[in-house]
DRENGU-863388 format. One record per atom (N, C-alpha, C, O): residue in three letters; x, z, y. Coordinates in steps of 0.05 Angstrom, whole numbers, plus 5000, padded with zeros to 4 digits. Each point is the difference from the previous one (the first is absolute). Layout:
alaXZY/...
//
This chain:
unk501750004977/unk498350005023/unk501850005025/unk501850175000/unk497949635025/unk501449975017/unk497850085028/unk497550024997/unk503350005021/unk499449995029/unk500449995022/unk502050124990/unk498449865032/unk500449925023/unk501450285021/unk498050125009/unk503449964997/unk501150295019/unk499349855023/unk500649775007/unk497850455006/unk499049935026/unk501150245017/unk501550164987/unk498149915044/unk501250045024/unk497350245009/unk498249925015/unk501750224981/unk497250185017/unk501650225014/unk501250184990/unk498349755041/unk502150155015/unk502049995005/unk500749795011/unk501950434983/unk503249834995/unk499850064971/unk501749844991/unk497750234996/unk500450044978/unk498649744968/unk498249845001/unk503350224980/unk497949754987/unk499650104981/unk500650214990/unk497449545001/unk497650124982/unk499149884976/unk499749765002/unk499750354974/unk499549754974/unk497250164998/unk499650235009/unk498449574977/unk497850034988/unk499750164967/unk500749904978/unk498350325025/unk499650034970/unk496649914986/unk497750055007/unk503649794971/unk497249934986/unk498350154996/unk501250194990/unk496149885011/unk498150144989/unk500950144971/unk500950224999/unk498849644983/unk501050104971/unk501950205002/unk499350234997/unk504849685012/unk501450155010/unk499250285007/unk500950194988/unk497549805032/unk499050185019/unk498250244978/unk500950234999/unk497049704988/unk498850134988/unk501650054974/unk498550154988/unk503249824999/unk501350054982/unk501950185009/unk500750134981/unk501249975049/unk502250195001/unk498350155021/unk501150165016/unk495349784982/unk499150195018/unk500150185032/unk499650225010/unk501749345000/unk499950075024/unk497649945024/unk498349824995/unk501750315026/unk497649955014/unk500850075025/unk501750185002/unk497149695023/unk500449995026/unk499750265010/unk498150154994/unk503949905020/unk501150315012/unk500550174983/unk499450235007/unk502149734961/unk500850224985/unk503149924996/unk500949814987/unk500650395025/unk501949904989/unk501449924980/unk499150084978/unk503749735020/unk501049954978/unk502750085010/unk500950115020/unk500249804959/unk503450104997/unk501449744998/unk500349924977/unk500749935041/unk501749735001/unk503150085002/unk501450155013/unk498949674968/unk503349964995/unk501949814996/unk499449924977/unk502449985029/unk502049844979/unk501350104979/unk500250254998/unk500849604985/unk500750074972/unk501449704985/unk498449824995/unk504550155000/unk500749694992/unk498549845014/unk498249894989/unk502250065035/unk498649795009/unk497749895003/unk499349785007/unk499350494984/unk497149874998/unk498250345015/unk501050224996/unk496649755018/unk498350125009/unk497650114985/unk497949884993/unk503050455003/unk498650144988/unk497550105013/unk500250005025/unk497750084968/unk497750105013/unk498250184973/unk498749954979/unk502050225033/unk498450274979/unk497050185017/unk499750115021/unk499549874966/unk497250195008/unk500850274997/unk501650074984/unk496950105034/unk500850185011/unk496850264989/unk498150065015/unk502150024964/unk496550004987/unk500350345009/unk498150164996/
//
């Protein structure tokens, strides 16, 4: 699955899929736990 990094504000921004989203049980205004890790961008729910 690919997508597009977009610009909101100075900062940027990727889309998470619905599915994604409901599967690591994330939801608008709860936080999460973002990271790097080898090169790649971690994102953990915060339950």
């Amino acid at each position: 699955m690919s997508d597009i990094i977009t610009r909101t504000g100075n900062s940027l921004a990727v889309r998470i899929p619905k599915k994604i989203a409901d599967y690591l049980k994330l939801v608008e205004d709860k936080e999460a736990y973002i990271h790097p890790h080898d090169h790649k961008l971690i994102i953990e729910s915060r339950e």
